[in-house]
C-alpha positions as CSV (number, residue, x, y, z in Angstrom):
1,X,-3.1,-29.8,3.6
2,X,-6.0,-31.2,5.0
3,X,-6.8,-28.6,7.8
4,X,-8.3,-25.3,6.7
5,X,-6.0,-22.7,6.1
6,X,-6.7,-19.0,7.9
7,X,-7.6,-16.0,6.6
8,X,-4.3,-14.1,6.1
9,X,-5.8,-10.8,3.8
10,X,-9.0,-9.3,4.7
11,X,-10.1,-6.7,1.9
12,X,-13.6,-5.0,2.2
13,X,-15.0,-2.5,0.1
14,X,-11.9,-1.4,-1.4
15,X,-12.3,1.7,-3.3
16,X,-10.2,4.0,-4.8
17,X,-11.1,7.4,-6.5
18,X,-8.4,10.0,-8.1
19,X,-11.0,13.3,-8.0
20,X,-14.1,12.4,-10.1
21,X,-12.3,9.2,-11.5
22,X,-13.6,5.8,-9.8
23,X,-10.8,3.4,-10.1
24,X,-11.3,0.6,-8.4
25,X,-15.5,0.2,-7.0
26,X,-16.1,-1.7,-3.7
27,X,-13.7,-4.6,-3.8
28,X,-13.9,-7.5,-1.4
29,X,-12.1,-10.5,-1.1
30,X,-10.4,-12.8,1.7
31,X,-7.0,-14.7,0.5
32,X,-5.6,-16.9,3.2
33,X,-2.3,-18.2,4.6
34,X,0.3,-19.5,2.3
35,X,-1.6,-18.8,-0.9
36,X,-1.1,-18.0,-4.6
37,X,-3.6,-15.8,-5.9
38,X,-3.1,-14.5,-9.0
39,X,-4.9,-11.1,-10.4
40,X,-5.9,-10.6,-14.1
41,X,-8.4,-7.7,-16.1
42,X,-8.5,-6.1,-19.1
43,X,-5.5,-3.6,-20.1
44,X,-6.2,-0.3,-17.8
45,X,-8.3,-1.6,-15.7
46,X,-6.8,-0.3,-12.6
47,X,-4.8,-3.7,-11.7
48,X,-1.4,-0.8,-10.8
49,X,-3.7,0.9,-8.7
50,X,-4.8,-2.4,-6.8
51,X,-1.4,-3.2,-6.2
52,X,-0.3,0.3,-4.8
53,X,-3.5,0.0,-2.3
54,X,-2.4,-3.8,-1.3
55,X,1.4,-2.7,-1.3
56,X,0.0,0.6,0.8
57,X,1.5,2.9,-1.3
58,X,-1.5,4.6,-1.4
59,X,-4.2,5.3,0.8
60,X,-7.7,4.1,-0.1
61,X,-10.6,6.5,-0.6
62,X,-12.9,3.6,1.1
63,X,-13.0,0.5,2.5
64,X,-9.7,-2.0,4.6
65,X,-7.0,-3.8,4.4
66,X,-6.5,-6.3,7.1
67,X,-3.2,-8.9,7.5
68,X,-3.6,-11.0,10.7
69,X,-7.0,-8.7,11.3
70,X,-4.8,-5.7,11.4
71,X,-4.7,-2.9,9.4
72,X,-1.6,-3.2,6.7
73,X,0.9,-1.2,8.1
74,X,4.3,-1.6,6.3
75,X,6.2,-1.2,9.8
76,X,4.3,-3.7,11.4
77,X,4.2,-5.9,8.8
78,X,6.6,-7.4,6.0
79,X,5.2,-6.7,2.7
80,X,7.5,-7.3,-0.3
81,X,7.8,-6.4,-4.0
82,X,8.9,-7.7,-7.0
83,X,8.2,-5.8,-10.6
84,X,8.5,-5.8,-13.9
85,X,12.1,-4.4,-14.2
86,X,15.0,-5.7,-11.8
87,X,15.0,-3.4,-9.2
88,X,18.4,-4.4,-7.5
89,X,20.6,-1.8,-6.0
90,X,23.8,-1.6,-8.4
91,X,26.5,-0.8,-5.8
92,X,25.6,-3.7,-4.1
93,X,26.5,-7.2,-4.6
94,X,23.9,-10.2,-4.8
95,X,24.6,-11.1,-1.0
96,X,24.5,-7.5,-0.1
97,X,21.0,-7.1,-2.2
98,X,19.4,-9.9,-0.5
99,X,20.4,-8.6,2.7
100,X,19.6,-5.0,2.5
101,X,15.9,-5.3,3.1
102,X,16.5,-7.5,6.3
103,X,19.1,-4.9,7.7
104,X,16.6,-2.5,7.0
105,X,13.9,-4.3,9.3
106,X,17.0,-4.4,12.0
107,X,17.4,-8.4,12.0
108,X,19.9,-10.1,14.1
109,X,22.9,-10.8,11.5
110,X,23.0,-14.3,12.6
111,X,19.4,-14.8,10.9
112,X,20.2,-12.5,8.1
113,X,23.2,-14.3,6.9
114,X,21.0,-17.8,7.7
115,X,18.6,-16.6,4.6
116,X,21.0,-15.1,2.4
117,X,22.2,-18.8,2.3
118,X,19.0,-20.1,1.6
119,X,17.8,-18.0,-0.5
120,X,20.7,-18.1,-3.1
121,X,21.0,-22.0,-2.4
122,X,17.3,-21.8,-3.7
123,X,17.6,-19.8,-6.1
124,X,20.6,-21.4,-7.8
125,X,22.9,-18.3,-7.3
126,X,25.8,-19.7,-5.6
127,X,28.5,-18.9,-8.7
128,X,27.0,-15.0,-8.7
129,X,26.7,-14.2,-4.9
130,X,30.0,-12.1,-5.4
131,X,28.4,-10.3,-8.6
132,X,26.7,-6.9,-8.8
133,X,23.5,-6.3,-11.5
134,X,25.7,-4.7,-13.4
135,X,27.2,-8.2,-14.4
136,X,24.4,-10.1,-14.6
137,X,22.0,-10.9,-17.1
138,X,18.1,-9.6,-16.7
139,X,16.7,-13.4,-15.3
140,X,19.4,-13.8,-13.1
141,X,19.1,-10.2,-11.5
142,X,15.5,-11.0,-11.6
143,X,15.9,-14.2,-9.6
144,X,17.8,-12.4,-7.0
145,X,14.8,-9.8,-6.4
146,X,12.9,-12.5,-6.1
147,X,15.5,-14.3,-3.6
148,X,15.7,-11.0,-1.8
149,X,11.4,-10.8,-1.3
150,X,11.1,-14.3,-0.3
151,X,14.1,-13.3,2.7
152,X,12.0,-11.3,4.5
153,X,9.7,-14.0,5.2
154,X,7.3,-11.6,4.1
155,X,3.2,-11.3,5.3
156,X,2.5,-10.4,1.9
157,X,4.4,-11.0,-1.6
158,X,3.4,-8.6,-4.3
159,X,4.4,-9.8,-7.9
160,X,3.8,-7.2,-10.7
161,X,4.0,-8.6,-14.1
162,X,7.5,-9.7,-13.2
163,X,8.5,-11.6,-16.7
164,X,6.7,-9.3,-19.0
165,X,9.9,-8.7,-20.8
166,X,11.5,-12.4,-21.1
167,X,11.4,-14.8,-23.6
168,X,9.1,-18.2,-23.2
169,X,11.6,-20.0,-22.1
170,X,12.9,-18.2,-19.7
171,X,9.2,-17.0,-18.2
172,X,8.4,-20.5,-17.7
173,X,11.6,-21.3,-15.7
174,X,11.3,-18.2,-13.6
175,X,7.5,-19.3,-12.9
176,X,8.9,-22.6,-11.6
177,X,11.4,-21.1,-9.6
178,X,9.0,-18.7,-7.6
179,X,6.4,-21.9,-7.6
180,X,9.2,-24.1,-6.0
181,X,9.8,-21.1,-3.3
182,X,6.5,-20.4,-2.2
183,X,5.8,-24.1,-1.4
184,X,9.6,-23.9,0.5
185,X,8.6,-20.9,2.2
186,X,4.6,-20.9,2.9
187,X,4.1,-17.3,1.6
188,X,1.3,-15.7,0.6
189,X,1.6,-14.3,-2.6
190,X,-0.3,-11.8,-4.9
191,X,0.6,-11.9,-8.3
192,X,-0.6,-10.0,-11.2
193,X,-0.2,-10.5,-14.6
194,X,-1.6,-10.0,-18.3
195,X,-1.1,-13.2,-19.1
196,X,-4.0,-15.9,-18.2
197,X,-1.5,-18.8,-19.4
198,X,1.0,-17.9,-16.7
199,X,-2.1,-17.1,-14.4
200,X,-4.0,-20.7,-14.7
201,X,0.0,-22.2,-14.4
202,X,1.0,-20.5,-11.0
203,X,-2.4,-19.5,-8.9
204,X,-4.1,-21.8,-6.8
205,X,-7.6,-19.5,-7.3
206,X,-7.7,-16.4,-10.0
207,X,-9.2,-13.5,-9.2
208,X,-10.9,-11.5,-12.4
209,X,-11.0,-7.8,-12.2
210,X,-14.1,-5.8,-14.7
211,X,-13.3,-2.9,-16.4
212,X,-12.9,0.4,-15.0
213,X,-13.8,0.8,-12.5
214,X,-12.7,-2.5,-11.5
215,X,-15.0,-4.8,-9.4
216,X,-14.0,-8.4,-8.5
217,X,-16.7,-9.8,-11.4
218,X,-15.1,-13.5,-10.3
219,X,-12.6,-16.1,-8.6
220,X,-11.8,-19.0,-10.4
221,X,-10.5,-22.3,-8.6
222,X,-7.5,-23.8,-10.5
223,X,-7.7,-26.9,-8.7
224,X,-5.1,-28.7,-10.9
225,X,-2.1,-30.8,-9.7
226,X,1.7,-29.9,-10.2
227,X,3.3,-29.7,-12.1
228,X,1.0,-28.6,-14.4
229,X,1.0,-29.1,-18.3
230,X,0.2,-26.1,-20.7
231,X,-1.4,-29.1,-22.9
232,X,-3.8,-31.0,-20.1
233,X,-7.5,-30.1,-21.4
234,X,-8.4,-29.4,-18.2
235,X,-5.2,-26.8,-18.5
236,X,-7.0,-25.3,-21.6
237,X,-10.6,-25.6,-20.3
238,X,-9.7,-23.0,-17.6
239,X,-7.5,-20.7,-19.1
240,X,-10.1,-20.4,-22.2
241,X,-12.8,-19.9,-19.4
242,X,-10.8,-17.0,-17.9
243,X,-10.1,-15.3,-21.4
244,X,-14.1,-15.8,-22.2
245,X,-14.5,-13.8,-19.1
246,X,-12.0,-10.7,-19.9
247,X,-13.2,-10.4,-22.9
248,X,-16.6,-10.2,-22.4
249,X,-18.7,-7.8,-20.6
């Protein structure tokens, strides 16, 4: 797009403490509308903790969290998650999962049903809308989480190491999937991950956490076209750049 996006996440001085333990030290960073940032850092270096504070699951000990320049609030605004492990509700069917979390907000049916449709049109779930988790197999389930975030037309979409425990294969088609349904949507999107391959493949900028406790130490621009190719060197340039970073201190 040629006109300059807005600023859809304000976060300033972000800083979380659990008693003596500093966590996560001063963090500041602007991510704006419609885009795919992806999070990466060493193993324990608070990335959970960052999550909970940008999902407001927690409170921080300093610093703000602003969407539209207002404070997060999770009843004002829609912010959605998708983790590691399928978290659909089992007594529900994939329709009803979708669904719940816009029945929840109180949306007019008529809408609701509207992106139920889309979503599992999307999402290629047409032949399991009738099916409960219970008959599905972990990537399917997992693509109707996903379908069921992207319905709420959500402020915020917070992605978790969602395909930390899928094959290649089938992490690399899930990645396109939520790829192809961001650009459908236009939703901003957080997503972190351990892997800087699937990083440098989804994000449009990376942001690299320190150790603990965990600063911003930089953002890298992945300014590559898509579909992008594991092989490009340009691919390889980056995502070696990125693991030089991680690893050293």
């Amino acid at each position: 797009m040629s006109e300059e996006k807005s600023v859809k996440i304000h976060v300033e001085n972000l800083t979380k403490k659990f008693g003596d333990l500093l966590v996560l030290d001063n963090i500041s960073f602007d991510i704006k509308k419609g885009e795919f940032v992806c999070v990466v850092g060493p193993t324990g270096c608070g990335k959970t903790t960052f999550l909970n504070l940008l999902s407001c699951l927690i409170e921080p000990t300093e610093g703000k969290l602003l969407i539209d320049g207002q404070p997060a609030d999770p009843k004002k605004h829609d912010i959605a998650f998708v983790f590691q492990e399928p978290s659909s509700f089992p007594w529900l069917n994939v329709e009803q999962n979708i669904e719940i979390g816009m029945k929840i907000k109180k949306i007019p049916e008529q809408e609701r049903k509207e992106r139920v449709e889309r979503m599992i049109s999307l999402m290629g779930l047409e032949q399991f809308r009738k099916s409960y988790a219970s008959q599905l197999s972990v990537s399917t389930e997992q693509r109707m989480v996903i379908a069921r975030a992207f319905a709420m037309n959500p402020d915020l979409l917070l992605m978790d190491e969602p395909y930390g425990q899928m094959d290649i294969k089938m992490r690399f088609y899930l990645e396109d999937e939520v790829i192809r349904l961001w650009r459908e949507t236009g939703t901003t999107v957080i997503f972190i991950t351990h892997n800087i391959e699937e990083a440098v493949y989804m994000a449009e900028r990376i942001l690299i956490l320190s150790n603990k406790p965990a600063t911003v130490k930089e953002e890298v621009l992945v300014d590559l076209p898509r579909p992008r190719c594991v092989s490009d060197p340009r691919f390889v340039e980056i995502r070696k750049y990125v693991t030089d970073q991680i690893k050293w201190w």
